[in-house]
C-alpha positions as CSV (number, residue, x, y, z in Angstrom):
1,X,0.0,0.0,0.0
2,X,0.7,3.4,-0.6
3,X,2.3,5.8,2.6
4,X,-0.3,8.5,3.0
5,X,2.4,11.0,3.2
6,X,2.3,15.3,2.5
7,X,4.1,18.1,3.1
8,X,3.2,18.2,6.5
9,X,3.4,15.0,7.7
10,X,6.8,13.9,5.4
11,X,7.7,10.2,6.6
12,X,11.3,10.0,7.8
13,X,14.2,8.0,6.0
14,X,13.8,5.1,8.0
15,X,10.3,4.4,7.0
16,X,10.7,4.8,3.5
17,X,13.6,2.2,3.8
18,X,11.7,-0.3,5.8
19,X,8.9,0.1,3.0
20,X,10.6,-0.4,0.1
21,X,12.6,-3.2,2.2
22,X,8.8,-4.9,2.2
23,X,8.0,-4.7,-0.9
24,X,11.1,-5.7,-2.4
25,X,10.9,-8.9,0.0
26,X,7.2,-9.8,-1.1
27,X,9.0,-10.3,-4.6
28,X,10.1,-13.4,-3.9
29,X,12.7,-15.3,-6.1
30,X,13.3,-14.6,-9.3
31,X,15.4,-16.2,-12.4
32,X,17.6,-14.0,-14.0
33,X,19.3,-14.3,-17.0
34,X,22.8,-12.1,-17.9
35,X,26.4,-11.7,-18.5
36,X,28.8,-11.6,-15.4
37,X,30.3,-8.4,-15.9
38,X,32.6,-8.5,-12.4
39,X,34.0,-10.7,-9.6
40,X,35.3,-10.3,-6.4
41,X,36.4,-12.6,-4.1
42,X,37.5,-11.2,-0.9
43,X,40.3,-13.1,1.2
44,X,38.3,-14.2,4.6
45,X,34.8,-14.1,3.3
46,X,32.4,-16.4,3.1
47,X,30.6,-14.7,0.0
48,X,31.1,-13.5,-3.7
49,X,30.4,-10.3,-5.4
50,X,29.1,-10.0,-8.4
51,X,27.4,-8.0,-11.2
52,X,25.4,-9.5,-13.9
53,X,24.5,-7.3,-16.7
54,X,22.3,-6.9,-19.5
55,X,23.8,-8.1,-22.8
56,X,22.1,-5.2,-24.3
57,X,20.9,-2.8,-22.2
58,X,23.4,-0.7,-20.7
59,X,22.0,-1.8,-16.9
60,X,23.6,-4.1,-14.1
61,X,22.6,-5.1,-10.8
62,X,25.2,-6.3,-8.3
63,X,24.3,-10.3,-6.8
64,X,25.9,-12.3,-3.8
65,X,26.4,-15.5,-3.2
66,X,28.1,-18.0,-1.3
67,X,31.4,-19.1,-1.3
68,X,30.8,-22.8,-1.9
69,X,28.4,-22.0,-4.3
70,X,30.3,-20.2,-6.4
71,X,33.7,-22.7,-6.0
72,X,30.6,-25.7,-7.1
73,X,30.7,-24.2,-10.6
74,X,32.1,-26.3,-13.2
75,X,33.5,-24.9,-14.8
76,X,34.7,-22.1,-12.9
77,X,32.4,-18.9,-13.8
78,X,34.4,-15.9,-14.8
79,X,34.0,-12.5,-16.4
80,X,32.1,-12.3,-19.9
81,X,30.0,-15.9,-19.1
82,X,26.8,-15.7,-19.6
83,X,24.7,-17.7,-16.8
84,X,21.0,-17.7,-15.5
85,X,20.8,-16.8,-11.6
86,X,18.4,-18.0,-9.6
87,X,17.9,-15.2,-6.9
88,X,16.2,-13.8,-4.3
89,X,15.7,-9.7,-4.2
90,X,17.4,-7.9,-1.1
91,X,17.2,-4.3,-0.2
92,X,20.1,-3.2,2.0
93,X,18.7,-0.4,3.7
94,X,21.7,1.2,5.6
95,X,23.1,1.7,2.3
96,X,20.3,2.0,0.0
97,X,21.3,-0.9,-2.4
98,X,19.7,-3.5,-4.1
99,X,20.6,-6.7,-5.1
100,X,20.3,-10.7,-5.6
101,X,21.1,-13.0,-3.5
102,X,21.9,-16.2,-5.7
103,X,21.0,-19.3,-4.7
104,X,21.6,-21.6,-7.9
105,X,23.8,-20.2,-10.7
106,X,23.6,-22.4,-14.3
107,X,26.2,-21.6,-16.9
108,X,24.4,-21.1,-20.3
109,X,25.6,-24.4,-22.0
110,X,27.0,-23.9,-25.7
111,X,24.0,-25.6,-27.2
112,X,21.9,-23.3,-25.8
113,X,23.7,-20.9,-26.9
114,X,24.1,-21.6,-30.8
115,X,20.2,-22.2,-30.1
116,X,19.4,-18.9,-28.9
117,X,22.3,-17.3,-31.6
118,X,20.3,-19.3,-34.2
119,X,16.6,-17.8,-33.4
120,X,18.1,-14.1,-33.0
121,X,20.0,-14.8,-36.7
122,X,16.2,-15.8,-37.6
123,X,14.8,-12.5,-36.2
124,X,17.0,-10.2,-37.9
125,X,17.0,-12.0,-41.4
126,X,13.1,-11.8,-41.3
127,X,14.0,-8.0,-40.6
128,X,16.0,-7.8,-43.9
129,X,19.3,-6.5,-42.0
130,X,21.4,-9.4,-43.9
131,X,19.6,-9.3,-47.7
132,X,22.2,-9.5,-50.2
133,X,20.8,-6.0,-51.8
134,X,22.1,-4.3,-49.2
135,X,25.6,-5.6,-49.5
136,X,28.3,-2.4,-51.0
137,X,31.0,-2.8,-53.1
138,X,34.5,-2.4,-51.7
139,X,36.7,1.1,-53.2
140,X,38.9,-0.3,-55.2
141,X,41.7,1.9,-53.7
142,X,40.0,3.7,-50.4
143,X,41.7,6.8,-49.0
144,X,42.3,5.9,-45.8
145,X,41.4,2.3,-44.5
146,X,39.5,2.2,-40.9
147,X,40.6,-0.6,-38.2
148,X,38.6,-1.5,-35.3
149,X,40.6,-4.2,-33.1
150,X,42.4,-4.3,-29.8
151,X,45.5,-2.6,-29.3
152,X,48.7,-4.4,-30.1
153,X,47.1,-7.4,-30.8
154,X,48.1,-10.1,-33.5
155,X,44.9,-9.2,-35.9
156,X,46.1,-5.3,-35.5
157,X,49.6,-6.6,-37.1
158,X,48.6,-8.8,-39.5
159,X,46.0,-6.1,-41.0
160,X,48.6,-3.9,-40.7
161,X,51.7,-5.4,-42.2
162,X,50.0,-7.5,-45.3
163,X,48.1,-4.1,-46.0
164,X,51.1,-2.1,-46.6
165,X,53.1,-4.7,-48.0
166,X,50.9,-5.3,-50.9
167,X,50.4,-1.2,-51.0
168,X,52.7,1.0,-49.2
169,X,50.8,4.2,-49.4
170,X,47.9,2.9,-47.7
171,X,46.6,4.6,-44.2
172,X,44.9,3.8,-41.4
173,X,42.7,5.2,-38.9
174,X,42.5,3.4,-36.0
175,X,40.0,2.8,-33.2
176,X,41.2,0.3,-30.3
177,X,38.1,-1.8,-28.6
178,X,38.1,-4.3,-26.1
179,X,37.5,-8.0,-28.2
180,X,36.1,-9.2,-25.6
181,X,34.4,-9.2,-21.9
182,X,31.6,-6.8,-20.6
183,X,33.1,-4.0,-22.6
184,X,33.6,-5.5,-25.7
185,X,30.5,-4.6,-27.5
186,X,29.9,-0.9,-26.4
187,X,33.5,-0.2,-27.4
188,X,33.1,-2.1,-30.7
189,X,30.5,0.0,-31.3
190,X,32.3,3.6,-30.7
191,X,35.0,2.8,-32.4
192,X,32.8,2.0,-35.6
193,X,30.7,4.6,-35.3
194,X,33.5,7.2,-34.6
195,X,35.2,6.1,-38.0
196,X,32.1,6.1,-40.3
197,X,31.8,9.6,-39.3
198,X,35.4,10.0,-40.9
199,X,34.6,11.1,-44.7
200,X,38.1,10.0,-45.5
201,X,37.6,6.9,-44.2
202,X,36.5,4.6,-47.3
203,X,36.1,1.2,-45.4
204,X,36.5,-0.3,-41.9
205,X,37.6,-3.7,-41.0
206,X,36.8,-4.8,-37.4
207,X,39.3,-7.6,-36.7
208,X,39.4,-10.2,-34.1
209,X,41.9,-13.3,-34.0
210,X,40.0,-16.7,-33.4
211,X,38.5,-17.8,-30.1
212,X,35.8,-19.9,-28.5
213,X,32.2,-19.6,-29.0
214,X,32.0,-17.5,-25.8
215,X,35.0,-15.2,-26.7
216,X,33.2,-14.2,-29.9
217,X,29.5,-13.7,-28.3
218,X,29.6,-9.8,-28.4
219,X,29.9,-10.2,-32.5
220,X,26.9,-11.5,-32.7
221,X,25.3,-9.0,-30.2
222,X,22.3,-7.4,-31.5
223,X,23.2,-4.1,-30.8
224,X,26.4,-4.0,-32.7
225,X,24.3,-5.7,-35.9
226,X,21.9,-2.6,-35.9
227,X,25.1,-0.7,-35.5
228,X,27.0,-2.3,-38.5
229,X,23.4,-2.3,-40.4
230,X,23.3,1.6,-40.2
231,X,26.7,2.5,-41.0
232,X,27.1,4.2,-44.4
233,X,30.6,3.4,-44.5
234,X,31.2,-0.3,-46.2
235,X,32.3,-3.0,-43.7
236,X,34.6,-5.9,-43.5
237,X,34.3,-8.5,-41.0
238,X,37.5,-10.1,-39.9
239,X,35.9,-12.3,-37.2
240,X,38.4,-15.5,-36.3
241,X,39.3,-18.0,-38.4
242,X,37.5,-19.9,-41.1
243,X,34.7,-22.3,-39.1
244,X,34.2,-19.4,-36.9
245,X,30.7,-17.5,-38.0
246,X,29.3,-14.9,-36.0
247,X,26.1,-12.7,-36.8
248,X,28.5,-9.4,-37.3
249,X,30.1,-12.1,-40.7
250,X,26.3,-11.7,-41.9
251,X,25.1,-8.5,-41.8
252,X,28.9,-6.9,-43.0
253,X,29.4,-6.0,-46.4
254,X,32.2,-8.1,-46.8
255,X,33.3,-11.5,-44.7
256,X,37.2,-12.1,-44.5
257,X,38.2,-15.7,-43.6
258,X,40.9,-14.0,-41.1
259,X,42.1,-10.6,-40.2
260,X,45.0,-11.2,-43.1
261,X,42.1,-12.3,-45.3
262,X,40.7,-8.9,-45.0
263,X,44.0,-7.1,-45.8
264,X,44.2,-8.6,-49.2
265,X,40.3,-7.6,-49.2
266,X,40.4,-3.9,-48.6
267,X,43.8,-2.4,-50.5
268,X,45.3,-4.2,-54.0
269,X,48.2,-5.9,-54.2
270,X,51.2,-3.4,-56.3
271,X,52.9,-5.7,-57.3
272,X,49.9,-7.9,-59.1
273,X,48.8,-4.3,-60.1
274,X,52.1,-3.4,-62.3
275,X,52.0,-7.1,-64.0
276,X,48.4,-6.8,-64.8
277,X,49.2,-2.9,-66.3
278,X,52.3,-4.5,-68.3
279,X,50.5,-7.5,-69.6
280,X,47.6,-5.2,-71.0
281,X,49.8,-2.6,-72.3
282,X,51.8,-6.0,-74.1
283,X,48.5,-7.1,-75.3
284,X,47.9,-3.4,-76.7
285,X,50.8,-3.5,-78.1
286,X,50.7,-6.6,-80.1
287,X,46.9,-5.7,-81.0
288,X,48.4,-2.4,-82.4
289,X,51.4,-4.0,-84.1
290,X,49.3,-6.9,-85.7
291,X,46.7,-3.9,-86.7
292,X,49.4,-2.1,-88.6
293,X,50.5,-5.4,-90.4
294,X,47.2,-6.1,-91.7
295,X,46.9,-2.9,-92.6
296,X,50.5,-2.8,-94.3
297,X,49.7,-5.8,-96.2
298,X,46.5,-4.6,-97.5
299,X,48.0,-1.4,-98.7
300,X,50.9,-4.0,-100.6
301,X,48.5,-6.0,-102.1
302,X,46.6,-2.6,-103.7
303,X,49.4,-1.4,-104.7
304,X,50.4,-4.6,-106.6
305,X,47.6,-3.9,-108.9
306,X,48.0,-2.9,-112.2
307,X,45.8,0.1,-112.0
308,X,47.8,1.7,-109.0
309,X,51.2,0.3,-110.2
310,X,50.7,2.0,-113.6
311,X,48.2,4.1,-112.9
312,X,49.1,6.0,-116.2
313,X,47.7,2.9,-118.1
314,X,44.0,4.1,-117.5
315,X,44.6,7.4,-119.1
316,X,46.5,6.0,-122.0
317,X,43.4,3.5,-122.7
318,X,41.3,6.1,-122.2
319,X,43.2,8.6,-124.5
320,X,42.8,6.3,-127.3
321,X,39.4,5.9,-126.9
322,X,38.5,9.3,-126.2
323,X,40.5,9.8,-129.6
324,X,38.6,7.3,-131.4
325,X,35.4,8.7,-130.5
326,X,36.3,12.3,-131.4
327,X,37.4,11.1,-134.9
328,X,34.1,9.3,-134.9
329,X,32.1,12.2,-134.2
330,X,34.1,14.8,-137.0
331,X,33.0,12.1,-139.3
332,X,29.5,12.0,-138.5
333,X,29.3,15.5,-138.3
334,X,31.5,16.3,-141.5
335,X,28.6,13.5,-142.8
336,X,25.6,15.5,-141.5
337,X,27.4,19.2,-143.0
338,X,28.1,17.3,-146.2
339,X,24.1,16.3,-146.4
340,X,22.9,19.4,-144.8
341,X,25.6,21.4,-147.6
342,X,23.6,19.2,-150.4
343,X,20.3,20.0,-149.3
344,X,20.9,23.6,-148.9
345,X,21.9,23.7,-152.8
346,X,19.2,21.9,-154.0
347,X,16.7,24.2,-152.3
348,X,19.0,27.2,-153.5
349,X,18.8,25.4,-156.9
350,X,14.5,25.1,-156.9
351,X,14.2,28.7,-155.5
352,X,16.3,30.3,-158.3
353,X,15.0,28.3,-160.7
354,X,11.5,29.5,-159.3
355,X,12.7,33.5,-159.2
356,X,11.7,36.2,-161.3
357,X,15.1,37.0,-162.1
358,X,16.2,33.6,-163.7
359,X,13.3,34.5,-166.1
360,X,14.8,37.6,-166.8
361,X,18.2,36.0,-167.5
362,X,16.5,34.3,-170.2
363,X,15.8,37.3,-171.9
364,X,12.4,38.0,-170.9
365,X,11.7,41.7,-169.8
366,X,9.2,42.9,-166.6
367,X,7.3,46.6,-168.4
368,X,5.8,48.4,-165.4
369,X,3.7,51.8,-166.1
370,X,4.1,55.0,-163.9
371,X,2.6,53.8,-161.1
372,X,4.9,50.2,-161.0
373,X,2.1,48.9,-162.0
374,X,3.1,46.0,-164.7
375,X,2.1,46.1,-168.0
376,X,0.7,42.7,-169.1
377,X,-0.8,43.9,-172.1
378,X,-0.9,46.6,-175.0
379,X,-4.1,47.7,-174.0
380,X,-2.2,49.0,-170.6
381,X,-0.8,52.2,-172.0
382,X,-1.1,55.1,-174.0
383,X,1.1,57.0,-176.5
384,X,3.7,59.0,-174.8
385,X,3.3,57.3,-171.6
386,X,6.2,56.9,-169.6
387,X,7.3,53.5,-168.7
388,X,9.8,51.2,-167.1
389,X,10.8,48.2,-168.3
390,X,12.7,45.8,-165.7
391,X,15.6,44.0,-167.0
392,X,18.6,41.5,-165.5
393,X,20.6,43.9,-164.2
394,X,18.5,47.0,-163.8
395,X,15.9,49.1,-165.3
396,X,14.8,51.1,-168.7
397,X,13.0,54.0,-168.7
398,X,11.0,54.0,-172.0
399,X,7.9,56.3,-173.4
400,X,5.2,54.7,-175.3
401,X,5.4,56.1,-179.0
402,X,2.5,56.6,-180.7
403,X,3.5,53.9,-183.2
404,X,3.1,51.4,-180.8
405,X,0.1,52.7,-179.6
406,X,-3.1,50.0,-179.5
407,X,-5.5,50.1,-182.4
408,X,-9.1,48.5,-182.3
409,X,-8.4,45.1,-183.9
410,X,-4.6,44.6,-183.0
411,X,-3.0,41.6,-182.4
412,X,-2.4,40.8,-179.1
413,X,-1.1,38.1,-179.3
């Protein structure tokens, strides 16, 4: 029940203690389930401290328990095991704490863990977080290459020293984690996100040497898979060796066999590089240089031809033909002048043979009277009339003499 309480009557310290010491005993016992975070055990004392925390949640609650329950473990429970605690609530009122008191701890066996990995892979592939549409393509050369790893540790050297031995000028950036424990996860999980802020950063490689199941449980932590899912910057995992498959291996862009695995992964190899360059540029080469043959013995074989060796040939066959046909044509036209020449003279012929004038040549004389007028009878003038008589090559004037004037009865014939 609720203290009926106010600003007048305010219940001391004491009672609020003894409350919540009440209602955290009418709890009763509980099953827990965590990750043992700490251990002390104190020389003398007849009890353990511990704290369990959540694998996700950033929370932790401190348990006890007895000595010979904690030395009954087998095996022997220490920092980073995950265990389910049966427990019974305790507030410690001088102090203000609260905590378990353990009465059966049970490791998590390693079936039931790959079982509970197992349904948790199931969850997040239903969520799409490890479709292969989401998977990016490695830079072929990245600017600077982020590491997240522990510090001076042998997956640290070996990214380190195959990295710059197959490329020199590579550079790294990087962020030191705990691998494993308590801390392993929320560490992991700075370091990544502190480099995918980088922009020179162009990939990251988190890098852990191998290990038991146990040692790689924070790489298959939920948390860090949401993390790794919302980075922008592409991701290598370089999670133990070869069997060794945690969730992180599925939802990273890339999955390196081994930390040296993801060296030659992330930065080219120079020396493969400058073989590859010189073998194309012999291919080029020899494609060019087999071009130019082909080419070169095409031009040989056109020029073998008799119309490009003697090219003057053409024009001299042409020439005579052009020759031919221009003697051809004075002759048909000299033909066609020669009959057009013919037929003009007959016509010339006809029309002087049909002129006035050849009958004049004949002797025959054209007598026209004053007015021009001609005279085609004697009846057509009178005595002393003047007249003009046309001839070849001019004319007469003439006047009628009354001799040869008309009579009544003349001839005229």
């Amino acid at each position: 029940m609720a203290l009926d309480t106010s600003p007048e009557a305010p219940a001391p310290v004491r009672q609020i203690a003894q409350a919540i010491t009440g209602w955290v005993d009418r709890l009763g016992a509980v099953w827990v389930e965590g990750q043992v975070a700490q251990v002390s055990r104190r020389q003398g004392m007849q009890t353990v401290f511990m704290v369990l925390r959540d694998p996700i949640a950033d929370i932790s609650i401190s348990v006890t328990c007895s000595r010979l329950l904690f030395d009954s473990l087998n095996p022997p429970l220490v920092e980073g095991a995950s265990v389910i605690v049966h427990a019974k609530p305790s507030y410690y009122a001088p102090r203000g704490t609260l905590s378990l008191q353990a009465r059966d701890i049970r490791m998590v066996g390693l079936g039931e863990l790959l079982a509970r990995l197992e349904r948790r892979r199931q969850l997040l592939a239903a969520e799409g977080l490890f479709a292969a549409e989401l998977k990016r393509p490695l830079p072929f050369l990245p600017t600077k290459v982020g590491l997240v790893t522990a510090p001076n540790s042998a997956a640290e050297r070996d990214v380190l020293e195959v990295a710059r031995r197959r490329w020199p000028a590579v550079t790294f950036e990087v962020a030191y984690a705990a691998m494993q424990g308590t801390r392993s996860v929320v560490e992991v999980i700075e370091g990544l996100e502190r480099l995918d802020k980088d922009p020179d950063v162009g990939v990251i490689v988190i890098a852990r040497g191998g290990g038991s199941v146990e040692d790689l449980l924070p790489f298959s932590d939920e948390a860090l898979i949401r993390a790794v899912h919302k980075a922008r910057t592409p991701v290598v995992s370089a999670i133990g060796h070869e069997p060794d498959q945690p969730l992180l291996d599925l939802v990273a862009d890339v999955r390196a066999a081994t930390p040296t695995d993801a060296a030659k992964r992330v930065v080219p190899d120079m020396a493969e590089e400058v073989h590859r360059l010189t073998t194309a540029r012999d291919r080029l080469r020899r494609a060019v240089d087999g071009r130019l043959a082909t080419e070169r013995s095409h031009l040989d074989m056109l020029r073998s031809r008799p119309a490009l060796a003697a090219p003057s040939t053409l024009f001299d066959n042409r020439s005579d033909e052009v020759r031919s046909l221009v003697d051809r044509a004075r002759r048909c036209l000299g033909h066609q002048l020669d009959r057009a020449a013919d037929e003009v003279g007959h016509q010339r012929a006809r029309a002087q043979a049909l002129s006035p004038l050849a009958t004049l040549e004949r002797g025959y004389a054209v007598l026209q009277d004053a007015d021009g007028h001609v005279v085609t009878g004697v009846g057509g003038v009178r005595p002393g009339a003047a007249v003009t008589i046309r001839v070849t090559d001019g004319r007469i004037a003439a006047t009628v003499s009354p001799d040869h004037a008309p009579s009544e009865g003349a001839d005229h014939g």
